[in-house]
C-alpha positions as CSV (number, residue, x, y, z in Angstrom):
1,X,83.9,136.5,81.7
2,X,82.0,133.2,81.2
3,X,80.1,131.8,83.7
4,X,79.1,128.3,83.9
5,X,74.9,127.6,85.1
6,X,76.7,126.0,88.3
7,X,79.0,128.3,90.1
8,X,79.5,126.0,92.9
9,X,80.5,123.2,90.9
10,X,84.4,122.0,90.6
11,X,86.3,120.8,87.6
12,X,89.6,119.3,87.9
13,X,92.6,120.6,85.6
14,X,96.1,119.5,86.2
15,X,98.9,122.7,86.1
16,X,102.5,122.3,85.9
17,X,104.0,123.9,88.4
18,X,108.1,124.6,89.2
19,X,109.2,123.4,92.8
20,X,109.6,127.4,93.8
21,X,106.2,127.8,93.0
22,X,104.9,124.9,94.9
23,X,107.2,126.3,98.0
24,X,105.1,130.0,97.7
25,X,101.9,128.7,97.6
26,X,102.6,126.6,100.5
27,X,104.1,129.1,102.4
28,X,101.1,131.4,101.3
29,X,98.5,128.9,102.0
30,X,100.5,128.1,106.1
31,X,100.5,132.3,106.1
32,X,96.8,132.2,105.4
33,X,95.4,129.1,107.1
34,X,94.3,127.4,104.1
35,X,93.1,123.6,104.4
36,X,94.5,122.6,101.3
37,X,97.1,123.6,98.4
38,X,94.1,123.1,96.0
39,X,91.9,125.8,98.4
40,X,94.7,127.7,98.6
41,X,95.0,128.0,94.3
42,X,91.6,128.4,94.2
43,X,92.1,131.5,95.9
44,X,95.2,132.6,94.2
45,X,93.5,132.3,91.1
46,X,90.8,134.0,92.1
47,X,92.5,137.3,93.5
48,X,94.4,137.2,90.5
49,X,91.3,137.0,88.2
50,X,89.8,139.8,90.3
51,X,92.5,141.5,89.8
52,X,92.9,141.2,86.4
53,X,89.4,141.9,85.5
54,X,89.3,145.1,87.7
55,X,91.5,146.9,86.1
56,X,90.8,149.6,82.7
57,X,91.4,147.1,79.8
58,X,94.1,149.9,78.5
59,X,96.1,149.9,81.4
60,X,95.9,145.6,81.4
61,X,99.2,145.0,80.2
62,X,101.3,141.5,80.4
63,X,100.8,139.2,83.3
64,X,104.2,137.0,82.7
65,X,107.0,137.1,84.2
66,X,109.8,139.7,82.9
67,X,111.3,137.9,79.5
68,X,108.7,134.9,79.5
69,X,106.1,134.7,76.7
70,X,103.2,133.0,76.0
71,X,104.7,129.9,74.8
72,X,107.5,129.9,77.2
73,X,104.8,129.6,80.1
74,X,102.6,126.8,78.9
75,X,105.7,124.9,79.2
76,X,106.1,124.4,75.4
C-alpha cells in the first residue's frame, strides 16, 4: 500500500455513483451518525481497504459485483 508523506491531507476525486448506491450510503451514513456523505465514503472505503488488505492474498478473489468486470464498473 502507498502512503503519501501527509496522511492527514485530503484530495478530491469525483466517483460515479448509481441512485441505489447514493440511497445505501445515505441510509448507512443516518444508521451510523455520519456528518457528511463524503465522511461517510471515507469510511466505507476505508473498511473496505481494510478489508481487502487483511485478507491471505490467495484467498483475495474478485471484489465486483456477480457478472460485472472491470470495464463494466469504471462505467466504460
Amino acid at each position: 500500500m502507498v502512503m503519501t508523506s501527509e496522511p492527514h491531507s485530503i484530495k478530491k476525486t469525483q466517483v460515479l455513483l448509481t441512485q441505489e448506491e447514493i440511497d445505501l450510503i445515505d441510509l448507512w451514513r443516518m444508521e451510523n451518525r455520519f456528518t457528511s456523505r463524503a465522511a461517510a465514503i471515507r469510511a466505507l472505503i476505508g473498511r473496505g481497504a481494510r478489508d481487502y488488505f487483511s485478507e491471505d492474498e490467495d484467498s483475495r478473489g474478485s471484489t465486483l459485483p456477480q457478472g460485472e468486470t472491470t470495464k463494466s464498473a469504471s462505467g466504460f
